[in-house]
C-alpha positions as CSV (number, residue, x, y, z in Angstrom):
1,X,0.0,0.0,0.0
2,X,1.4,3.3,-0.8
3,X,0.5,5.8,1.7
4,X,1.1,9.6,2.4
5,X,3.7,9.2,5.9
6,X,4.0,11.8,8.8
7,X,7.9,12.3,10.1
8,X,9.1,14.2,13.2
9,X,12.6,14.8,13.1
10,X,13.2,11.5,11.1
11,X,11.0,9.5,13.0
12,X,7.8,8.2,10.9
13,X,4.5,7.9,13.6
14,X,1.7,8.2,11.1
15,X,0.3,8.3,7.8
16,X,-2.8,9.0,5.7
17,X,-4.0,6.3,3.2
18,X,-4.2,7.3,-0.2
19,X,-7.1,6.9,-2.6
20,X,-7.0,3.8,-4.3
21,X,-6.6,4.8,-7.8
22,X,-3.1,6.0,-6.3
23,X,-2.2,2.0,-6.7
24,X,-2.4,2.4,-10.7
25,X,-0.3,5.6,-10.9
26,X,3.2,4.5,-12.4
27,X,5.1,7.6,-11.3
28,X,3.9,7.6,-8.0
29,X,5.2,3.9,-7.8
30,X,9.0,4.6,-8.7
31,X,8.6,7.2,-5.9
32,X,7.3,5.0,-3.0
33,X,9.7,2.5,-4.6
34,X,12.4,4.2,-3.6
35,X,11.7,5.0,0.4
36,X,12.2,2.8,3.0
37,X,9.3,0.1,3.4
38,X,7.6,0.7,6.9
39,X,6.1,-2.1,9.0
40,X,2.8,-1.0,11.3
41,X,5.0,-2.2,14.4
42,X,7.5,0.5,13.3
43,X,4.9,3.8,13.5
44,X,3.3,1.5,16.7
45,X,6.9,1.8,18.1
46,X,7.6,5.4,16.8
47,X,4.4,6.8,18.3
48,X,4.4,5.4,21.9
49,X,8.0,6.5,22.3
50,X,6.5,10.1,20.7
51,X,3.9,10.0,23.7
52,X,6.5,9.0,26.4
53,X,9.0,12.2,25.6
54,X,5.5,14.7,25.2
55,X,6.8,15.0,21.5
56,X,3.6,13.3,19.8
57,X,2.5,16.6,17.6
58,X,-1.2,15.2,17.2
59,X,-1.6,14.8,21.1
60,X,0.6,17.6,22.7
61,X,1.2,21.4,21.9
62,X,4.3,21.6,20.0
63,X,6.1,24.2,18.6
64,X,6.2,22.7,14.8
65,X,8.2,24.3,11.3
66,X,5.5,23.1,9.3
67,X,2.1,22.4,11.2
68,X,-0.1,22.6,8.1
69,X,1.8,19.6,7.2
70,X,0.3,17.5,10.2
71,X,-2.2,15.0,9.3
72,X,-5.8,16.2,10.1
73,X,-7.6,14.3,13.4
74,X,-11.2,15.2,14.1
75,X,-11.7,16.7,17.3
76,X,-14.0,15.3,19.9
């Protein structure tokens, strides 16, 4: 699955799926094709250690370069 990933200082916690016609676009397949291939234990990993050091941008209030470049979370 090619998906749309979320990085803090080089650590990966997140991503957004993509639509599915994103599966039949060539271009966009060299590209994923050549990143690193992440494993859902990996962001698991990534974004529990993000909550233990307060550093998780979608749960705590963090000074960010790019915040429109966070993933969107509806707000309850």
């Amino acid at each position: 699955m090619i998906v749309r990933m979320y990085f803090i200082q080089d650590v990966p916690f997140t991503f957004d799926e993509l639509p599915e016609s994103a599966i039949y676009d060539k271009e966009l397949i060299e590209i994923a094709n050549k990143y690193y291939h992440y494993e859902p234990e990996d962001l698991y990993k990534n974004s529990f250690y993000l909550i233990d050091e307060e550093a998780h941008p979608c749960l705590f209030d963090l000074d960010l370069e790019n915040p429109e470049d966070m993933p969107l979370f509806n707000e309850y």
